[in-house]
N, C-alpha and C positions, 0 to 999 in steps of 0.2 A: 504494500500500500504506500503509494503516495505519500508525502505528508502537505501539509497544509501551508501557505506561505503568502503575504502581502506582497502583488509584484507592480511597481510603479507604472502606469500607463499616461498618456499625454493628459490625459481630464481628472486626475485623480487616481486612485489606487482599486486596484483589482483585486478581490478574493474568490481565485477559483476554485470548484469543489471536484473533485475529482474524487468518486466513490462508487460503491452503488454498481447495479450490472452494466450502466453505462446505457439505460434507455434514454434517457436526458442526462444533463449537465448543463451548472449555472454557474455564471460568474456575475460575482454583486460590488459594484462600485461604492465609492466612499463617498459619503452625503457633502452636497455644497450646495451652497446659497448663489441661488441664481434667478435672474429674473422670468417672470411667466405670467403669461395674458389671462386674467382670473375675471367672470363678467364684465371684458371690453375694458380692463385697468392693468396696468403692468405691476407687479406686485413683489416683493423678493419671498422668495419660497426654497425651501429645505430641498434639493431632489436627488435622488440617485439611479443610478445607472443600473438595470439587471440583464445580463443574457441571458435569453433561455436556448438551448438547441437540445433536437430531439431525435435518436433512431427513427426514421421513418420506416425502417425493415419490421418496429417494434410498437408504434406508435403513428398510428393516421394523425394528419394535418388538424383535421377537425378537432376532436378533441384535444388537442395540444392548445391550439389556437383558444377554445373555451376556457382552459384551466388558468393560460397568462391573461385573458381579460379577467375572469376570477382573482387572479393574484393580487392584478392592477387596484381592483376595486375595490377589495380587502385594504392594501397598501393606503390607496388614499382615502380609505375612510376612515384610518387610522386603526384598525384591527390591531389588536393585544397593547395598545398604549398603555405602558403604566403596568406592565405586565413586569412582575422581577424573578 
């Protein structure tokens, strides 16, 4: 096994996961404050970067594509905040 490691990328820092039987794999970027158009107002907001990729040999499009809107949605509507 792999192990685990911060690797520098041009926008901030990278944590790949590499585990698992290798049906997906994520890489989660490191939060920065950047601006984004929030109802028609430029606003500075928290965001981070996620890859998602997926065995397609192991995983149709469709449900992949379901589960990262799922994640999206969770993500910003702030699912587990406040969770220790």
């Amino acid at each position: 096994m792999r192990s685990h490691r911060l690797v520098k990328a041009a926008s901030g820092y990278v944590l790949p996961y590499i585990g698992g039987p290798k049906a997906s794999s994520f890489a989660i970027g490191s939060v920065a404050r950047k601006p984004v158009v929030v109802r028609d107002a430029i606003e500075i907001r928290e965001m981070v970067n996620v890859t998602a990729a997926f065995n397609h040999d192991l995983i149709d499009g469709a449900p992949a594509a379901r589960f990262v809107n799922e994640l999206r949605r969770l993500v910003e509507a702030g699912f587990g905040e406040g969770m220790e």
